[in-house]
VOBA-1610 file (N, C-alpha, C; in pm, whole numbers, padded with zeros to 5 digits, always signed):
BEGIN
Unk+02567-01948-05228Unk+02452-01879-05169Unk+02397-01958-05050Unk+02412-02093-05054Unk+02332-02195-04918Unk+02446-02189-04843Unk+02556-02192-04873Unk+02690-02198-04767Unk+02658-02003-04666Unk+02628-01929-04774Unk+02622-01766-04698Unk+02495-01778-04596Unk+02394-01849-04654Unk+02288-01826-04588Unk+02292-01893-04464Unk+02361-02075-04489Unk+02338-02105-04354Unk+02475-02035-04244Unk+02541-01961-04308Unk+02657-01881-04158Unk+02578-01758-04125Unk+02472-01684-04177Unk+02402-01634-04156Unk+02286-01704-04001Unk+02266-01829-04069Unk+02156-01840-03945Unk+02240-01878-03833Unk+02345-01963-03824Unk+02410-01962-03711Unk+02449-01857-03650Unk+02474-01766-03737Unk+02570-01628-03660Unk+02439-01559-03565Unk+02331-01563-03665Unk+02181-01526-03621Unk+02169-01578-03446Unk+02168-01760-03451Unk+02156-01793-03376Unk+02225-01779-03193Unk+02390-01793-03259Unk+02495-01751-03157Unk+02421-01599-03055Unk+02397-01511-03182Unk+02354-01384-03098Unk+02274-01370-03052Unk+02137-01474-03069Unk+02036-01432-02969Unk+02046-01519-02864Unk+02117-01610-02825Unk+02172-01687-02740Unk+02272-01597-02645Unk+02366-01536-02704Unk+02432-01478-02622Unk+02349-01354-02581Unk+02289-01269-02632Unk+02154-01173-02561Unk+02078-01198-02494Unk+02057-01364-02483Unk+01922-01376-02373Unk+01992-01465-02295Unk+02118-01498-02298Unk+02174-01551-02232Unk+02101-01550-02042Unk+02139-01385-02028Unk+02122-01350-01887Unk+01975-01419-01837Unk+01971-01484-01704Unk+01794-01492-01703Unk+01704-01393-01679Unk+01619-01377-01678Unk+01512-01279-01662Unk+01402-01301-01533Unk+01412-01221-01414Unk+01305-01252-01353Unk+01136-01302-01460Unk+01077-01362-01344Unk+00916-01401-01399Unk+00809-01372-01413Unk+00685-01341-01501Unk+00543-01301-01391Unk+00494-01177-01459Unk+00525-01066-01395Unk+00412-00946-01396Unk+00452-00825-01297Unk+00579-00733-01349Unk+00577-00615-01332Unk+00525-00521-01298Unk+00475-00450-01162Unk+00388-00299-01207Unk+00436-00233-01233Unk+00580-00215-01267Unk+00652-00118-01333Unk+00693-00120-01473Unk+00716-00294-01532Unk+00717-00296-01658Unk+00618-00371-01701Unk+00526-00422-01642Unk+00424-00497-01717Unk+00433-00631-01790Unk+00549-00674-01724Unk+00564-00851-01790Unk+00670-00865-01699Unk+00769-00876-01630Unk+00788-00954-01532Unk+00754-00958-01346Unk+00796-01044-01316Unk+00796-01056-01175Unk+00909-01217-01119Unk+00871-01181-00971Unk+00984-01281-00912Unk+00896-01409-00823Unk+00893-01479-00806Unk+00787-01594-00737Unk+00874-01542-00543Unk+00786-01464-00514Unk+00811-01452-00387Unk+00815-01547-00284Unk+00768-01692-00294Unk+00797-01755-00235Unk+00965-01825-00235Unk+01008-01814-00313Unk+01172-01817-00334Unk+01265-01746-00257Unk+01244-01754-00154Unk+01331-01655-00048Unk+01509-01698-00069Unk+01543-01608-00061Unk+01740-01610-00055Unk+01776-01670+00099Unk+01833-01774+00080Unk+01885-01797+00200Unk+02004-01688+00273Unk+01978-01663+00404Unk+02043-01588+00462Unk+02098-01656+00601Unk+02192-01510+00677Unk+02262-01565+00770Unk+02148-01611+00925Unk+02024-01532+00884Unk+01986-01584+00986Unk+01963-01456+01089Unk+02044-01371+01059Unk+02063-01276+01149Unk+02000-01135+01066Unk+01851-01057+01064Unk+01854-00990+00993Unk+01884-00879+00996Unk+01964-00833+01072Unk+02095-00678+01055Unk+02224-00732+00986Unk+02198-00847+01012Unk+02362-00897+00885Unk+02356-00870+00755Unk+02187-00986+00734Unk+02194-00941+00625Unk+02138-00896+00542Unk+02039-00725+00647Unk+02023-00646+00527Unk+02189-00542+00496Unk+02275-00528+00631Unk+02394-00486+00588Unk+02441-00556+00448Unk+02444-00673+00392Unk+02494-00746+00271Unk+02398-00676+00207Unk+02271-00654+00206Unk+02189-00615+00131Unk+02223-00475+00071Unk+02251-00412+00165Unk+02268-00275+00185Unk+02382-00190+00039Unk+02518-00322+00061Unk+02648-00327+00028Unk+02596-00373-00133Unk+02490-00422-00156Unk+02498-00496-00272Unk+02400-00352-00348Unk+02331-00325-00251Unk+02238-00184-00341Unk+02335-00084-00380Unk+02466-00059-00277Unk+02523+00086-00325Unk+02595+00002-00444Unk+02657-00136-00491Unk+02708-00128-00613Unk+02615-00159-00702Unk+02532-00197-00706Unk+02406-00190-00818Unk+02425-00058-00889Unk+02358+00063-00742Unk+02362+00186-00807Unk+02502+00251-00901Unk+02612+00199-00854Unk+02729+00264-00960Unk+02740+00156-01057Unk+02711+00091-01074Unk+02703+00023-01205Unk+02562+00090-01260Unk+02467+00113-01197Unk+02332+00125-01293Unk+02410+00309-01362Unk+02482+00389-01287Unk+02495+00515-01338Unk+02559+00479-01477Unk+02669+00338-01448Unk+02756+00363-01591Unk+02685+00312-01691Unk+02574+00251-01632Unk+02450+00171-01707Unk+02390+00315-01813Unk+02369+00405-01737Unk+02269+00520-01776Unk+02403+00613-01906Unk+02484+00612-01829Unk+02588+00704-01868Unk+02629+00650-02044Unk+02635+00532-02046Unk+02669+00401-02145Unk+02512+00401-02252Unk+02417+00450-02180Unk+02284+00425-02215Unk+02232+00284-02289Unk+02299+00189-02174Unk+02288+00052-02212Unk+02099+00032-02160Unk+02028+00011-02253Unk+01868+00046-02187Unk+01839-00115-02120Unk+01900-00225-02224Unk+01913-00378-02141Unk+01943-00375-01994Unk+02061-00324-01978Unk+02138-00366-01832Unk+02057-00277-01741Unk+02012-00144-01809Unk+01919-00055-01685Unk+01811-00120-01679Unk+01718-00197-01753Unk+01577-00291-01714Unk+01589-00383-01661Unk+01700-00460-01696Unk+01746-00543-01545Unk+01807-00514-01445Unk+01888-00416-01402Unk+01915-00319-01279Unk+01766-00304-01211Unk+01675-00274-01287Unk+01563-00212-01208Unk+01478-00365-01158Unk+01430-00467-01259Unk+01401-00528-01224Unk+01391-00666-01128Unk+01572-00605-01123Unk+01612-00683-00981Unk+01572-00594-00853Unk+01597-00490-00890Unk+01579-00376-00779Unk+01430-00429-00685Unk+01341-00422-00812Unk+01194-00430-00787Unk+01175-00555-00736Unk+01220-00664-00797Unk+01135-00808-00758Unk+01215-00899-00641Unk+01358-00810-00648Unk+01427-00938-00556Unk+01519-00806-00431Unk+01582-00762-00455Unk+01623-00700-00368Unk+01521-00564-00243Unk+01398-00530-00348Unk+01308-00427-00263Unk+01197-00531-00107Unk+01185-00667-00225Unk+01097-00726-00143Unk+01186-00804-00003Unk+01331-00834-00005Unk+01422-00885+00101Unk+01422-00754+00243Unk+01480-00605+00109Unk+01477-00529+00235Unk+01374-00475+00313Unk+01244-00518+00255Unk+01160-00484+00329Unk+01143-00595+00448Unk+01111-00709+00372Unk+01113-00821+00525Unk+01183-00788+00579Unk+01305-00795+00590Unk+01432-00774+00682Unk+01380-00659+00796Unk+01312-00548+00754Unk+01345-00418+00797Unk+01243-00462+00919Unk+01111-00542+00820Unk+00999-00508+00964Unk+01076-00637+01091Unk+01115-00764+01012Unk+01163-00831+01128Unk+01241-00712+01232Unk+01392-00645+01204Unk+01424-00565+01281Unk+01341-00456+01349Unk+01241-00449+01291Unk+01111-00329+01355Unk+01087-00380+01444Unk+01057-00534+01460Unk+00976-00577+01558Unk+01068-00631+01677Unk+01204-00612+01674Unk+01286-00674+01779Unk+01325-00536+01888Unk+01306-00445+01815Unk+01338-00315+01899Unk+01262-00297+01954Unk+01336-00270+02070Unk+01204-00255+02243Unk+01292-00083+02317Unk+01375-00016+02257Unk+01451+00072+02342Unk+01384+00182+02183Unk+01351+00308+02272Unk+01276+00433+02183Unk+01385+00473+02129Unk+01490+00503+02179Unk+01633+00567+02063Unk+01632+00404+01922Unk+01647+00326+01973Unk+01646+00215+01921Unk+01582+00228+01796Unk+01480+00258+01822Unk+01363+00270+01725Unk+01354+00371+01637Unk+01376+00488+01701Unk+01409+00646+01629Unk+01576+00581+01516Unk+01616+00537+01551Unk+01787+00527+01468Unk+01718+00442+01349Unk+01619+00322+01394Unk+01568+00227+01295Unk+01478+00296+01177Unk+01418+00355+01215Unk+01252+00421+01145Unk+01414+00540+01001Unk+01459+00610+01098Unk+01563+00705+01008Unk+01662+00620+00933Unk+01716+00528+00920Unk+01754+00455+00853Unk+01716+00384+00730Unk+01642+00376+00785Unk+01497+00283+00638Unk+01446+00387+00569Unk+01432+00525+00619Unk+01378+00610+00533Unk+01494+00639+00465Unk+01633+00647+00483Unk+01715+00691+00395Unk+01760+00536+00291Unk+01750+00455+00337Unk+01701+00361+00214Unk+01607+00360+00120Unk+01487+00392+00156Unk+01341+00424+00069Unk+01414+00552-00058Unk+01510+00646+00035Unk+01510+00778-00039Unk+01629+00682-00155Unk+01712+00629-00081Unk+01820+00619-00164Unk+01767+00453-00280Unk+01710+00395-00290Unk+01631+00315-00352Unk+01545+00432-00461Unk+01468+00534-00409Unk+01371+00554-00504Unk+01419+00635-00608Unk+01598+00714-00546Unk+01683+00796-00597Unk+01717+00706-00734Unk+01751+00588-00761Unk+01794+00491-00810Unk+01701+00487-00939Unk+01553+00470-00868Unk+01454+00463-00983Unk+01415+00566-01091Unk+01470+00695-01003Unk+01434+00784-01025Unk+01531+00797-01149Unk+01687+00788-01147Unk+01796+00807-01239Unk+01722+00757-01311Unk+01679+00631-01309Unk+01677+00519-01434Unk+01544+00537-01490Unk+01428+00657-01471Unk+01296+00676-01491Unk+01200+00589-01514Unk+01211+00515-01363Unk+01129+00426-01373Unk+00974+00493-01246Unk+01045+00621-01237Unk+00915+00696-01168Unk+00932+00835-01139Unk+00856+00912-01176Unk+00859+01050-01212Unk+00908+01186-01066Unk+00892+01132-00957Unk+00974+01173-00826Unk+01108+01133-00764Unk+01170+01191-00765Unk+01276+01192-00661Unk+01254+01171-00513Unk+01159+01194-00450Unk+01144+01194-00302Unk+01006+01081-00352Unk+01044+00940-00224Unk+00993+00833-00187Unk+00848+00883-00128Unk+00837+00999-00103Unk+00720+01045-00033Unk+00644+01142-00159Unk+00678+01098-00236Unk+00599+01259-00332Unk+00555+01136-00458Unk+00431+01166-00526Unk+00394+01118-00637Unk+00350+01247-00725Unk+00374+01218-00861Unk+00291+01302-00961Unk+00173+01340-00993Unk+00163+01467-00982Unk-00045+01437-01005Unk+00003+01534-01097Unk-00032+01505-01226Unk-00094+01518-01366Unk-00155+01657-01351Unk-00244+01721-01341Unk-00316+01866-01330Unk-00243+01957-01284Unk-00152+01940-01190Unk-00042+02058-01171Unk+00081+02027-01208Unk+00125+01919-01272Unk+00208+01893-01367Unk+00388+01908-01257Unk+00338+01861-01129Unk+00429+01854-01020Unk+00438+01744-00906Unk+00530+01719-00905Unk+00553+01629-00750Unk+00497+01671-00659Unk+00386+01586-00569Unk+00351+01655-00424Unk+00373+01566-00349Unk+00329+01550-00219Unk+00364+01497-00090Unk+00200+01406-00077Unk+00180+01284-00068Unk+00031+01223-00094Unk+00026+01146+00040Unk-00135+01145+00106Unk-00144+01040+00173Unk-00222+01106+00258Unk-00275+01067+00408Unk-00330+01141+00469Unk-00280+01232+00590Unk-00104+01222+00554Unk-00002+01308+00700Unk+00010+01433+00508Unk-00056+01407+00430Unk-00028+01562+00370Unk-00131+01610+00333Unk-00222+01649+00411Unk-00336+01735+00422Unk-00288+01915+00369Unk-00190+01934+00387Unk-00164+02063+00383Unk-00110+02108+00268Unk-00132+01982+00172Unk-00061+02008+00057Unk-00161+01939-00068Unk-00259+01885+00005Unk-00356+01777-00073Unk-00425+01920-00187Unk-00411+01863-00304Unk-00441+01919-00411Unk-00619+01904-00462Unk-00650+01781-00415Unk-00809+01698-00437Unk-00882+01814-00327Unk-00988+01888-00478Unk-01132+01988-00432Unk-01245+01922-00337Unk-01261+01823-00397Unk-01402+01695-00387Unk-01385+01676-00213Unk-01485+01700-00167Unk-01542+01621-00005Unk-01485+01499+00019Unk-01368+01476+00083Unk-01393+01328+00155Unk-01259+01291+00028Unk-01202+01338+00006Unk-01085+01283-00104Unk-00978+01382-00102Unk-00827+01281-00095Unk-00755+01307-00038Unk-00587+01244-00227Unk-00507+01307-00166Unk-00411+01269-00257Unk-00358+01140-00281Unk-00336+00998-00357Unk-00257+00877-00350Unk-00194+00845-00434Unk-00084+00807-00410Unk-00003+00750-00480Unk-00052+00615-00568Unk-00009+00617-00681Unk-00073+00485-00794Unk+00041+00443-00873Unk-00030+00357-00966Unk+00100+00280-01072Unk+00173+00357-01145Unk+00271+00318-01159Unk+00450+00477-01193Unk+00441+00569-01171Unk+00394+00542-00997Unk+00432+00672-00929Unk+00285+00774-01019Unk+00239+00773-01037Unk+00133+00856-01100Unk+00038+00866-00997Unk-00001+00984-00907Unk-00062+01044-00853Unk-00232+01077-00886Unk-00331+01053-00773Unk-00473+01078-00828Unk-00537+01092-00673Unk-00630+01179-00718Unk-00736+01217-00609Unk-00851+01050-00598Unk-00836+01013-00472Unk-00963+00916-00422Unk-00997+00954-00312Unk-01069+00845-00243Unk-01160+00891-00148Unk-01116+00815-00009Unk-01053+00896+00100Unk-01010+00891+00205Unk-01008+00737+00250Unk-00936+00677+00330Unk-00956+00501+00336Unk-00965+00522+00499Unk-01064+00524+00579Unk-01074+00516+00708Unk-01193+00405+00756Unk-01275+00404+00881Unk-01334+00358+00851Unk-01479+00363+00857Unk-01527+00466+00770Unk-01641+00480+00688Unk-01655+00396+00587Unk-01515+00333+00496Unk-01553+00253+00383Unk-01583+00350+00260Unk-01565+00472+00207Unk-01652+00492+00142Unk-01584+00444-00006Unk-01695+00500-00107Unk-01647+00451-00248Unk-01669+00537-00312Unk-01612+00545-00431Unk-01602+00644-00529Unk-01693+00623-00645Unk-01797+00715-00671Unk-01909+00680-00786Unk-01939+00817-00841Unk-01937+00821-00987Unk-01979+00977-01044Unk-01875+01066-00963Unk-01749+01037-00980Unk-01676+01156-00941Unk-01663+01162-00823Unk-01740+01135-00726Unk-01805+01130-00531Unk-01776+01057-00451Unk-01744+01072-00335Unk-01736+00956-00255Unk-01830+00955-00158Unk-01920+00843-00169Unk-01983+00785-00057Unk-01970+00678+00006Unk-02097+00734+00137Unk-02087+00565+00215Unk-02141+00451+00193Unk-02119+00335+00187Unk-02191+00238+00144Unk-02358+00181+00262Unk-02421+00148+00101Unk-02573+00095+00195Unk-02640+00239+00277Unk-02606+00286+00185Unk-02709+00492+00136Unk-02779+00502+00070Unk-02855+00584+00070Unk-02946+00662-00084Unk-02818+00694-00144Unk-02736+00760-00084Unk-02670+00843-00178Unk-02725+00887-00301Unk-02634+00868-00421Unk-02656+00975-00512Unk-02756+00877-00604Unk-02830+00759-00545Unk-02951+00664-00615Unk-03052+00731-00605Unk-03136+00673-00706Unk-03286+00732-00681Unk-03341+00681-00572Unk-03485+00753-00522Unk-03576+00722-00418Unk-03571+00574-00431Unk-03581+00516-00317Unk-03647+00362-00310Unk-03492+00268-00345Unk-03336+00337-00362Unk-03294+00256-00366Unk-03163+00277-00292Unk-03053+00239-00303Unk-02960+00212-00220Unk-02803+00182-00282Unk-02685+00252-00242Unk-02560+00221-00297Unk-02491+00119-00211Unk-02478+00001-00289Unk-02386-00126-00270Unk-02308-00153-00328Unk-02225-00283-00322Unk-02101-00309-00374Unk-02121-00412-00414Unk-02115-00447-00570Unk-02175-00537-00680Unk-02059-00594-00768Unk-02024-00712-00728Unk-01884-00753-00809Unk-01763-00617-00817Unk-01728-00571-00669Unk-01627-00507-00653Unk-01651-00357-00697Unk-01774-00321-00717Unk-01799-00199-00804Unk-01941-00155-00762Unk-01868-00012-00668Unk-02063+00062-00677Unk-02135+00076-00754Unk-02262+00001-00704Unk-02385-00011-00785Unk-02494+00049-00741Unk-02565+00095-00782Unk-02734+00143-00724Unk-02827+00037-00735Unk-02897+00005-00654Unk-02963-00129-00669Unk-03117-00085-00580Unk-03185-00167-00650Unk-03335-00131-00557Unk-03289-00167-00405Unk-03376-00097-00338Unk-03335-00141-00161Unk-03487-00218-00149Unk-03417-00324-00079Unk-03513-00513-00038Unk-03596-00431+00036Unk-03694-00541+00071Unk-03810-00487+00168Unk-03754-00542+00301Unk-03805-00457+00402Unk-03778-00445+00513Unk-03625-00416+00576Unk-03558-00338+00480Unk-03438-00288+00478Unk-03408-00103+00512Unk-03304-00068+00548Unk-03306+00047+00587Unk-03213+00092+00546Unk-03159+00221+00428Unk-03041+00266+00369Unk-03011+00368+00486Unk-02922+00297+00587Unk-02905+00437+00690Unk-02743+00362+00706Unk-02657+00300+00607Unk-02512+00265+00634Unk-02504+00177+00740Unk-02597+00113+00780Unk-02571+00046+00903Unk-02647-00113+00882Unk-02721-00095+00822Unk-02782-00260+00759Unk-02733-00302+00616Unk-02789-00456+00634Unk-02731-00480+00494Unk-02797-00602+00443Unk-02826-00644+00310Unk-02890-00736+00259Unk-02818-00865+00259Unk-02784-00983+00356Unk-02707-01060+00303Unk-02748-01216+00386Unk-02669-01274+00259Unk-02667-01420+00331Unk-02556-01506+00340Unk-02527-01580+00488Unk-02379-01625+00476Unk-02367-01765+00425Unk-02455-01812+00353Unk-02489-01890+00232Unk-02593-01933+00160Unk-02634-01866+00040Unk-02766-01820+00000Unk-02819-01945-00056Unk-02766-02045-00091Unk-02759-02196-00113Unk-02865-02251-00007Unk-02825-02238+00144Unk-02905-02269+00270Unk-02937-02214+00337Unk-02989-02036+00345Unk-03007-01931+00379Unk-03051-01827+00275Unk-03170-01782+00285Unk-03241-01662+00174Unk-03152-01576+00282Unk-03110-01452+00163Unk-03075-01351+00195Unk-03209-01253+00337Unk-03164-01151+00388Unk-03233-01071+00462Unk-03152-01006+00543Unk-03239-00859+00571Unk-03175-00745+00609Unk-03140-00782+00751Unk-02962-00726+00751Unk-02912-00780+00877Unk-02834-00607+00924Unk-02815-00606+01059Unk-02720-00489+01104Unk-02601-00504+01152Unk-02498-00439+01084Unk-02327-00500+01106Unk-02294-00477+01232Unk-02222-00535+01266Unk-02179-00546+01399Unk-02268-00631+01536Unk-02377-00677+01458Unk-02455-00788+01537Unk-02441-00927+01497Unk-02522-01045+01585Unk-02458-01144+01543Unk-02523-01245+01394Unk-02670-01196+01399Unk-02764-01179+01288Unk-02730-01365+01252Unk-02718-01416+01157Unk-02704-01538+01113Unk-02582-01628+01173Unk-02536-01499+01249Unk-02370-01612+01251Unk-02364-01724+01370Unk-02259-01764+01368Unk-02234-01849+01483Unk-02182-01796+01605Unk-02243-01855+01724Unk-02230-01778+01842Unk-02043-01725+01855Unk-02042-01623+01892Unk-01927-01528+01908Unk-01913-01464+01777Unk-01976-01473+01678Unk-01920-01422+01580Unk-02037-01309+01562Unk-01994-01175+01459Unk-02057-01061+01403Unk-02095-01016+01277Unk-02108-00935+01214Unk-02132-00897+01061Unk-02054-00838+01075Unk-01905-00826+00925Unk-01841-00709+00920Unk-01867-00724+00800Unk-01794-00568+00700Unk-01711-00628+00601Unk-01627-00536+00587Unk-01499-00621+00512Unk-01408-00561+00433Unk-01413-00478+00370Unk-01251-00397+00333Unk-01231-00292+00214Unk-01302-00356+00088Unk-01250-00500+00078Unk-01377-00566-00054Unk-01504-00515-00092Unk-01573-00463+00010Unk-01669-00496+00007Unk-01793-00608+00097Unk-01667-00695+00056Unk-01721-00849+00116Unk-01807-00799+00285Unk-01932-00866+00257Unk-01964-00883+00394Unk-01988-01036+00473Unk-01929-01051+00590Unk-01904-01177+00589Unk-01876-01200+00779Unk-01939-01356+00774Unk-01896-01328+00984Unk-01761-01380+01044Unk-01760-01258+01137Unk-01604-01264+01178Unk-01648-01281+01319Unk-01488-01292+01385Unk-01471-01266+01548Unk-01437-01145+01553Unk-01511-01048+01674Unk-01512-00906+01678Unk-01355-00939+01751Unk-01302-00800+01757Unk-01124-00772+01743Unk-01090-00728+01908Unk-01049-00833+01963Unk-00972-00800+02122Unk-00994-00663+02144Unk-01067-00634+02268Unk-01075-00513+02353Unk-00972-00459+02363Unk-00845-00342+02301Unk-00760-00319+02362Unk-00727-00270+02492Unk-00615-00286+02550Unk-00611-00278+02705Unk-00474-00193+02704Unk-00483-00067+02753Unk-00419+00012+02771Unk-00354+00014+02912Unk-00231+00104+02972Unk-00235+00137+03057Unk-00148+00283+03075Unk-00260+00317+03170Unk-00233+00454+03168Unk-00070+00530+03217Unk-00045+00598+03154Unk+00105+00673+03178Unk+00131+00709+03233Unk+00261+00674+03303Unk+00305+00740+03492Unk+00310+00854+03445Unk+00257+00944+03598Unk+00304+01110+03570Unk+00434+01133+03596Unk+00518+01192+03463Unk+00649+01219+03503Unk+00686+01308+03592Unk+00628+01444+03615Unk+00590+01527+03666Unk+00562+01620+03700Unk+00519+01686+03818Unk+00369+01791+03825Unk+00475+01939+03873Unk+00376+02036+03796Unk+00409+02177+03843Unk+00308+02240+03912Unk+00346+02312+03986Unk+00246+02428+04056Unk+00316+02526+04086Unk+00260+02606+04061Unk+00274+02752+04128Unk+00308+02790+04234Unk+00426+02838+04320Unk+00427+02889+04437Unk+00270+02962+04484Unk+00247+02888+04661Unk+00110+02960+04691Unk+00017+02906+04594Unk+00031+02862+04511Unk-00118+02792+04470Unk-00243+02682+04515Unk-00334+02695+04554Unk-00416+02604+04607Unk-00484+02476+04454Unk-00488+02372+04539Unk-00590+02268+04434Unk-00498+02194+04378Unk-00531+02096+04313Unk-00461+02008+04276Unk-00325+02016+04167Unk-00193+01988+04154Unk-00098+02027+04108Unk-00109+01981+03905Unk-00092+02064+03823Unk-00104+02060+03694Unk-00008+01939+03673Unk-00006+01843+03596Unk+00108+01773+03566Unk+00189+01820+03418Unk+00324+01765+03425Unk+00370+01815+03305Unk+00348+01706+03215Unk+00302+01805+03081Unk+00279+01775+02944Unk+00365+01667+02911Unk+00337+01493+02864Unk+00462+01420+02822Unk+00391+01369+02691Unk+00444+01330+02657Unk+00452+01302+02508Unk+00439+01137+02464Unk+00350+01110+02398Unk+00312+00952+02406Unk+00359+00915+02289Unk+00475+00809+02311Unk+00519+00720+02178Unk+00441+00603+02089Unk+00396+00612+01968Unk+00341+00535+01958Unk+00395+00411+01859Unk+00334+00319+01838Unk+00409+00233+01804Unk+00484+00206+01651Unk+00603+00197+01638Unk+00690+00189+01527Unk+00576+00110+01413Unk+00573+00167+01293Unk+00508+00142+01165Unk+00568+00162+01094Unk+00601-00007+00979Unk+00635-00035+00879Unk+00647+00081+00777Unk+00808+00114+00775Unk+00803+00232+00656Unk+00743+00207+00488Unk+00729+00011+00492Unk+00774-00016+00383Unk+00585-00094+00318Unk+00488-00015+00393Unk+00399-00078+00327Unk+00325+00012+00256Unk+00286-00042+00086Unk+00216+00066+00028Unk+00067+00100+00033Unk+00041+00227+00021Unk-00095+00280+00044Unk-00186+00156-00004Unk-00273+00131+00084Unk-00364+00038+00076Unk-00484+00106-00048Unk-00560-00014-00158Unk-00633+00069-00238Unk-00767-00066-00281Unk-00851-00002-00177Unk-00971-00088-00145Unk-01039-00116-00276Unk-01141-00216-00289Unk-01211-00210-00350Unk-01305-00083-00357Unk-01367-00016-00473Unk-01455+00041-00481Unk-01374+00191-00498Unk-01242+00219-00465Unk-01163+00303-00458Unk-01206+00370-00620Unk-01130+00474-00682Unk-01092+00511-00827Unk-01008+00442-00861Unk-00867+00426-00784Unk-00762+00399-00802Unk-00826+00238-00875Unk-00903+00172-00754Unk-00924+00026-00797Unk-01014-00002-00908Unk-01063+00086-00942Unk-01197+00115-01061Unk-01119+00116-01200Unk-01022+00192-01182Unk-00969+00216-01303Unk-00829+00192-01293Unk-00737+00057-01256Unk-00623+00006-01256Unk-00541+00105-01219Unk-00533+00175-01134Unk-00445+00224-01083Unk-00396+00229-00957Unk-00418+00119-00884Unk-00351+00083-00747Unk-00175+00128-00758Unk-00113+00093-00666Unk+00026+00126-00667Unk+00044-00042-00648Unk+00007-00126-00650Unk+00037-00257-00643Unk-00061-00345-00743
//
């Protein structure tokens, strides 16, 4: 019986050795909720990044035919690590890679071939996740919203499809792909309270005499200070209350700060003094050129041209401010 038992624990032992053999990325998943990869660990490369997101490229299409025989096999091990390489080490390379190449292209075809390329990576990446249901859409551009029990198109280029009744709230994408109505991210700032979105440092939906702020990351109603004004444009603060009593200041002035600097604040919340943001300096667009009318008098109409604007990162996710729903109730997409 001690001779059975102890080939028992060895045999025990051998097998969970050989099962965990493989390593396991580290950390904290938003897709599975316990791992992640220490992003500072970058893969050494050639140096050249069209080389090697091409290697990159070559290494995703055999992932994916192994992850099918993965699915097909319904090996559920080898598909959670398929994905979680997907997620922690190979999604975060091709994205660096992509914006470095974003930013070296100076020719507009250049750029048009680049932008269409990366989107058929996004598609063919999310196609991947999608087999392996690690998110409820097929199209990289569509999240689930729950109430119509369908994939839609989210963000603020799908207005025409935005499902969210509520003023001032718009469709976003959140954690597994799970879809929810918040409140537009421009810059008004607003926040989401009782269902609503308002602007911050309002009456809003407070009683008389007080004012909606942002209180450890979370709209609060708070009495409004004396000699303060709830009109979104002042604000109660101090840029160190240690050596400075708080008092009502107006953003975008220089109020307590140090010369050149202003009141802003952040999606945080945070209000805090910055350097106001370089004047941009445009210049205006040659006329390609002008039509007129036979016999027409006055100055000649020019022709209509079309202004390119500048190439944007396919690969960054919807931003989800403080004070958001999404951020209220853990559902960022990051």
């Amino acid at each position: 019986m001690k001779s059975f038992t102890l080939c028992f624990v060895v045999f025990s032992f051998l097998f969970i050795s050989l099962v965990t053999s493989r390593p396991e990325p580290n950390g904290g998943s938003p897709l599975f909720g316990g791992f992640a990869v220490d992003s500072s660990e970058e893969e050494s490369g050639s140096g050249n990044p069209e080389q090697d997101r091409k290697m990159l490229t070559g290494e995703l299409i055999r992932m994916e035919r192994q992850l099918d025989m993965d699915i097909e096999k319904n090996d559920h091990y080898e598909i959670r690590y398929a994905l979680l390489n997907l997620e922690m080490r190979l999604l975060p390379r091709m994205a660096r890679l992509s914006r470095e190449i974003d930013a070296s292209l100076i020719n507009a075809d250049q750029r048009a071939g680049e932008r269409k390329f990366q989107k058929t990576l996004q598609e063919d990446i999310a196609r991947m996740m999608y087999k392996a249901g690690a998110r409820a859409c097929l199209s990289p551009e569509e999240t689930f919203y729950a109430p119509l029990n369908k994939c839609l198109p989210f963000g603020p280029n799908a207005l025409a499809s935005n499902p969210c009744k509520k003023k001032d709230q718009i469709l976003y994408d959140g954690k597994n792909n799970e879809g929810s109505c918040d409140c537009v991210e421009d810059e008004r700032q607003l926040v989401y309270y009782n269902g609503e979105c308002h602007r911050q440092n309002v009456r809003g939906p407070c009683l008389p005499g007080s004012w909606l702020v942002m209180t450890n990351s979370t709209p609060t109603c708070e009495i409004l200070p004396a000699n303060c004004t709830a009109d979104g444009k002042h604000v109660y603060w101090s840029p160190d209350e240690a050596k400075v009593p708080a008092e009502c200041h107006v953003m975008g002035q220089r109020g307590p700060c140090s010369l050149g600097q202003i009141i802003t604040r952040d999606n945080s919340g945070t209000v805090k003094c910055t350097f106001p943001p370089e004047p941009e300096v445009t210049t205006p667009a040659p006329v390609v050129g002008v039509t007129s009318k036979p016999g027409a008098t006055g100055p000649a109409t020019p022709t209509p041209t079309t202004t390119e604007t500048p190439i944007v990162s396919l690969w960054d996710r919807p931003s989800c401010s403080q004070g958001s729903y999404r951020s209220q109730n853990k559902r960022c997409a990051i």
